[in-house]
DODRENPA-722066 format. One line per field, with one value per residue: x negated, y negated, z negated of N, C-alpha, C, O in turn; residue in three letters. Coordinates in steps of 0.02 Angstrom, whole numbers, padded with zeros to 5 digits, m for minus. Layout:
N
n_u: c(X/...) .
n_v: c(Y/...) .
n_w: c(Z/...) .
ca_u: c(X/...) .
ca_v: c(Y/...) .
ca_w: c(Z/...) .
c_u: c(X/...) .
c_v: c(Y/...) .
c_w: c(Z/...) .
o_u: c(X/...) .
o_v: c(Y/...) .
o_w: c(Z/...) .
lumgu: c(ALA/...) .
***
This chain:
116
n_u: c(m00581/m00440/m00287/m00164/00021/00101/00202/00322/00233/00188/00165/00090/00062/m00018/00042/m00017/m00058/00023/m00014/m00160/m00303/m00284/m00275/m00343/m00280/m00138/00016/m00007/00092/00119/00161/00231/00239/00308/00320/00418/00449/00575/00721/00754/00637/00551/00476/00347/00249/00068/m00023/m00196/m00340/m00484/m00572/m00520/m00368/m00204/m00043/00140/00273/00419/00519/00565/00648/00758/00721/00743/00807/00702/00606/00546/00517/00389/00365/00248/00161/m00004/m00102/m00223/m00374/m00493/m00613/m00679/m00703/m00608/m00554/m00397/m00296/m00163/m00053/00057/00126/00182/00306/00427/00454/00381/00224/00076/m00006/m00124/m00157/m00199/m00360/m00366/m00445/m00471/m00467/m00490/m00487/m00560/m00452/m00505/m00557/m00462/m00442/m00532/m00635/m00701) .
n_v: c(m01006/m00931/m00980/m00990/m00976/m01048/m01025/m00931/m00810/m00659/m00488/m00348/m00179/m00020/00102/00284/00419/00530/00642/00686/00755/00738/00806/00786/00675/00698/00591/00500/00465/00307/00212/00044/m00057/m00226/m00359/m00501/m00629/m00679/m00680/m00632/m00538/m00580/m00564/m00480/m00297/m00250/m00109/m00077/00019/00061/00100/00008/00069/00046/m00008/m00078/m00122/m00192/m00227/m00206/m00094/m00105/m00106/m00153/m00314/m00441/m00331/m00230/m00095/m00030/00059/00154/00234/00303/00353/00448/00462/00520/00619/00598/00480/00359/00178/00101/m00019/m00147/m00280/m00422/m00513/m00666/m00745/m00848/m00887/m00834/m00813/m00752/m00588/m00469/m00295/m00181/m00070/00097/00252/00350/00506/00612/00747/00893/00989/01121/01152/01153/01264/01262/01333/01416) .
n_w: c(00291/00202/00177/00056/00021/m00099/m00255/m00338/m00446/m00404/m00429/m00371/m00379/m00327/m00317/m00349/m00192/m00166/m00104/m00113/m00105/00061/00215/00374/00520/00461/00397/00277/00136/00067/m00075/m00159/m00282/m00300/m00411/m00476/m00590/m00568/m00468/m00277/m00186/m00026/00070/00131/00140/00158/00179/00149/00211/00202/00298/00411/00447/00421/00385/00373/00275/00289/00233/00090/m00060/m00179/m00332/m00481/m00551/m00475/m00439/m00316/m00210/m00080/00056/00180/00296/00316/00444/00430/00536/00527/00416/00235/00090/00041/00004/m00018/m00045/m00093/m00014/m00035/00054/00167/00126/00083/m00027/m00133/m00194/m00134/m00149/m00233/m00245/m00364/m00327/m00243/m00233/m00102/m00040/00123/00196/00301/00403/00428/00307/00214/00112/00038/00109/00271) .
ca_u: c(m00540/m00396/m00234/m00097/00087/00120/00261/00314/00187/00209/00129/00079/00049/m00014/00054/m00066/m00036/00062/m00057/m00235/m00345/m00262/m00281/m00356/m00214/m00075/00024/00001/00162/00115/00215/00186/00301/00304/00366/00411/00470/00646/00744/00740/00597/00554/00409/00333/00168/00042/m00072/m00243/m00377/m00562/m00599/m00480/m00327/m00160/00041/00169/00335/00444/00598/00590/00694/00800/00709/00766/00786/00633/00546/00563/00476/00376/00325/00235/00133/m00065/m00121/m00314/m00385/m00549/m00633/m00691/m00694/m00557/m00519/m00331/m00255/m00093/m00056/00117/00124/00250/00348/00437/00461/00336/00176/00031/m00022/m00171/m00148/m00259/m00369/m00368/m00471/m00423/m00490/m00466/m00520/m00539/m00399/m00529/m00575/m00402/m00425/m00613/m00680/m00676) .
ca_v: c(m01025/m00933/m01020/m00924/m00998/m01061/m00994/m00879/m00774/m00577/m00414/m00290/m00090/00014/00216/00355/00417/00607/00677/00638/00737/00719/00815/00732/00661/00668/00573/00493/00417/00269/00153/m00002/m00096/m00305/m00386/m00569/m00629/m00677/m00691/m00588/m00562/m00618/m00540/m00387/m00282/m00231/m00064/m00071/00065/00019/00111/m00029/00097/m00001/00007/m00127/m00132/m00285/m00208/m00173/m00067/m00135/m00062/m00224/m00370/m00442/m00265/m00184/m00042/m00040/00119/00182/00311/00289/00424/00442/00505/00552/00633/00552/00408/00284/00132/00094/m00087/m00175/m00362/m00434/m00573/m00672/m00745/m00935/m00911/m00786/m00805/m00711/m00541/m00410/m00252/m00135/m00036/00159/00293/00408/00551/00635/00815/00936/01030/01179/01158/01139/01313/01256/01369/01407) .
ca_w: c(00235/00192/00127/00008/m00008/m00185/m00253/m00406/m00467/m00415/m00444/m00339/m00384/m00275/m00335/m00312/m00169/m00180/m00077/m00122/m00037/00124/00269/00431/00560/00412/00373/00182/00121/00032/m00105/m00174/m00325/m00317/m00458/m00500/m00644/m00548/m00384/m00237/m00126/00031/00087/00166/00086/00200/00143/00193/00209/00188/00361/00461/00437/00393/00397/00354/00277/00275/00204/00026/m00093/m00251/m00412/m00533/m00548/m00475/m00420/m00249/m00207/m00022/00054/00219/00297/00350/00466/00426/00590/00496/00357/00205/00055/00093/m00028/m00015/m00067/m00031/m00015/m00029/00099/00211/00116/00086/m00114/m00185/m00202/m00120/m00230/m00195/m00263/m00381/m00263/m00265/m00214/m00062/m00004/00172/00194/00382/00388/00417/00236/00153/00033/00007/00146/00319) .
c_u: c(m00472/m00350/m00167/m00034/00074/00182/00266/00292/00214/00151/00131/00037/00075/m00001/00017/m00032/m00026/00018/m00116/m00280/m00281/m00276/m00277/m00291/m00150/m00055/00061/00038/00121/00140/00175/00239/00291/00372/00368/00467/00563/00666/00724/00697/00591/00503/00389/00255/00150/m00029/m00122/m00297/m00452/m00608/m00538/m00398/m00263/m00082/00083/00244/00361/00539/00608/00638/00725/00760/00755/00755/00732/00573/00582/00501/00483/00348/00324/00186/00053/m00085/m00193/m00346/m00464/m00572/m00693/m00672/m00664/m00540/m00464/m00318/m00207/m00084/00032/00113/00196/00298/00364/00443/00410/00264/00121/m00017/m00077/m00155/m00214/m00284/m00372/m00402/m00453/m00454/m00465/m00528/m00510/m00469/m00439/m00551/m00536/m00402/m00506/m00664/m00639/m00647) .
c_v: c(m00990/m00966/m00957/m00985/m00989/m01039/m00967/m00849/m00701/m00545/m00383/m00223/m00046/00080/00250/00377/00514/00647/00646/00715/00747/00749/00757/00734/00677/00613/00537/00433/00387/00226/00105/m00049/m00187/m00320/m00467/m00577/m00637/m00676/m00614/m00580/m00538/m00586/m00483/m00353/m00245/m00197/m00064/m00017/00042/00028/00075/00012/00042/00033/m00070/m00117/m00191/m00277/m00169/m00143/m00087/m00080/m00106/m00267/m00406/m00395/m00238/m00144/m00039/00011/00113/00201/00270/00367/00410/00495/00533/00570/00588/00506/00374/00248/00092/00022/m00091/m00228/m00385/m00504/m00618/m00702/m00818/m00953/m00876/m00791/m00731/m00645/m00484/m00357/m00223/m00084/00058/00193/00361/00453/00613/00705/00848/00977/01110/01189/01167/01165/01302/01314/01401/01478) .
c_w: c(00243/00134/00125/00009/m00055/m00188/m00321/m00379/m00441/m00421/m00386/m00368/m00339/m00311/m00304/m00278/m00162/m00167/m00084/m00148/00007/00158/00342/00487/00521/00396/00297/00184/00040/m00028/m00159/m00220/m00319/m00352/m00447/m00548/m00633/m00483/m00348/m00184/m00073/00075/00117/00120/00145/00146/00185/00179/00222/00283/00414/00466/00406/00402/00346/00358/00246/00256/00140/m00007/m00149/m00277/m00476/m00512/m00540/m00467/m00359/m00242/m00112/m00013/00143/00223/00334/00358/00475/00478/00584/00417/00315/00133/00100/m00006/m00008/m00047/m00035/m00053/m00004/00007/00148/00173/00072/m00003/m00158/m00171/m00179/m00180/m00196/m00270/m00309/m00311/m00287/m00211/m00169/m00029/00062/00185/00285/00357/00378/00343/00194/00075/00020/00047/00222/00335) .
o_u: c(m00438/m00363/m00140/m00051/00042/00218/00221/00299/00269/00095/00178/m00023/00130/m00051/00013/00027/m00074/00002/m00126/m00287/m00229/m00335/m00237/m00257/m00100/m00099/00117/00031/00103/00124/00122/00282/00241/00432/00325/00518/00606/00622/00696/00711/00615/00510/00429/00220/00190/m00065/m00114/m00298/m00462/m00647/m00512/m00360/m00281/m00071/00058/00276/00341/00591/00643/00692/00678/00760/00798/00714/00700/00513/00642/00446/00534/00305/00368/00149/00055/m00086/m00218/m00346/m00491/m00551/m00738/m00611/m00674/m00524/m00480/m00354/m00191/m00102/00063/00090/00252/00352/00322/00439/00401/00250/00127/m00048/m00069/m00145/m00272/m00250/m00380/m00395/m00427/m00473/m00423/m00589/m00465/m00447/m00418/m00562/m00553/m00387/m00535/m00718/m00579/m00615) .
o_v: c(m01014/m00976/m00914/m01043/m00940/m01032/m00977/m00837/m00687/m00570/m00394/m00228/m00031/00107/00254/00376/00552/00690/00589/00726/00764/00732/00713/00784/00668/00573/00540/00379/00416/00172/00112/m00079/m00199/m00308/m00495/m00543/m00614/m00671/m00564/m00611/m00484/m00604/m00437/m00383/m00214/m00224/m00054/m00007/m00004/m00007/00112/m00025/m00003/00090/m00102/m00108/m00227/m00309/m00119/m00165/m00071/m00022/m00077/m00279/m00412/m00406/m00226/m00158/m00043/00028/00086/00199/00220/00415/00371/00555/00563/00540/00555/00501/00358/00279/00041/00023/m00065/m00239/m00357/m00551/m00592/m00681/m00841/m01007/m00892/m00761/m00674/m00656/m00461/m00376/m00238/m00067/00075/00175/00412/00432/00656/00707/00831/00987/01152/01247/01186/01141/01345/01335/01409/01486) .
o_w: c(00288/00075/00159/m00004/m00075/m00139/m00362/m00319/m00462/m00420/m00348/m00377/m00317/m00336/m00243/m00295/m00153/m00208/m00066/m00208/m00019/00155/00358/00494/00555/00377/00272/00212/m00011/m00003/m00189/m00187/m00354/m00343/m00413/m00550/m00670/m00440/m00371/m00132/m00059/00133/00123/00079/00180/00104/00246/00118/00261/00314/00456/00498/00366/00422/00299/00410/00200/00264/00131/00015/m00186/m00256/m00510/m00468/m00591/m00480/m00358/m00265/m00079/m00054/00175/00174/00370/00320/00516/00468/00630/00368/00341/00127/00158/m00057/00022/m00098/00019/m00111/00041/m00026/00155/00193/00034/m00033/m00217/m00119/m00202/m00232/m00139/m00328/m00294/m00263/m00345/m00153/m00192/00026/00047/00181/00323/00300/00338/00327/00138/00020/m00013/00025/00231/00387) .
lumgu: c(UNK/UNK/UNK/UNK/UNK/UNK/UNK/UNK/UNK/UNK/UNK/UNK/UNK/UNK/UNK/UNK/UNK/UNK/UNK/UNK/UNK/UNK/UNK/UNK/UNK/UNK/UNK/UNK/UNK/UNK/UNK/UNK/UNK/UNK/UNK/UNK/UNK/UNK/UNK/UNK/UNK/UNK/UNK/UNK/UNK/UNK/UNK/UNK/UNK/UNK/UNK/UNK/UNK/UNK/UNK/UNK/UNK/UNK/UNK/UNK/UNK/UNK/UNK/UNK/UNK/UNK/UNK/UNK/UNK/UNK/UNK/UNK/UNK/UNK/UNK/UNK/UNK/UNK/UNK/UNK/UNK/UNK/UNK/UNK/UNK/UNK/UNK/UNK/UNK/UNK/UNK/UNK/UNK/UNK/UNK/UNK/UNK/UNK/UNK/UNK/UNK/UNK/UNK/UNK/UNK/UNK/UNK/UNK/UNK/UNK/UNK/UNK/UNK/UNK/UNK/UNK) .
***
């Protein structure tokens, strides 16, 4: 059983991520917007990668009123399909939020120009 803090409602959007394909052992700079309708939040967002891959920032950026923008880097140490999410968690006033998920692809580096 997991349990969520109640709280105001937020958002989470995860941003395609700049680089998509990816080269293997890079690392892909992530970002991630949480909204709520007011106040300032409290919280950290943790990006997750479908192959156990992760990163966590707990120091958001001012966008507006009620939006900070959360970014860090997942270094994908293999090639491949990766499904990306991020979860806004941690936090004593805002409400628990899962992210849209997105599609990430990690390439050899011997392949980069499409041949070896």
């Amino acid at each position: 059983v997991v349990l969520h803090r109640t709280g105001t409602v937020t958002t989470s959007n995860l941003l395609a991520p700049t680089e998509n394909p990816s080269e293997q052992g890079a690392a892909v700079p992530l970002q991630v917007i949480v909204s709520a309708a007011q106040g300032d939040l409290d919280g950290l967002v943790t990006i997750r990668a479908s192959h156990g891959q992760q990163c966590t920032d707990t120091t958001g950026q001012f966008v507006s009123t009620g939006a900070e923008l959360f970014s860090c880097n997942i270094v994908f140490g293999q090639t491949g399909q990766f499904q990306i999410f991020a979860e806004f968690l941690g936090s004593t006033q805002f409400a628990y939020s899962r992210s849209n998920t997105r599609a990430h692809q990690v390439i050899d580096t011997v392949f980069r120009n499409g041949f070896e």
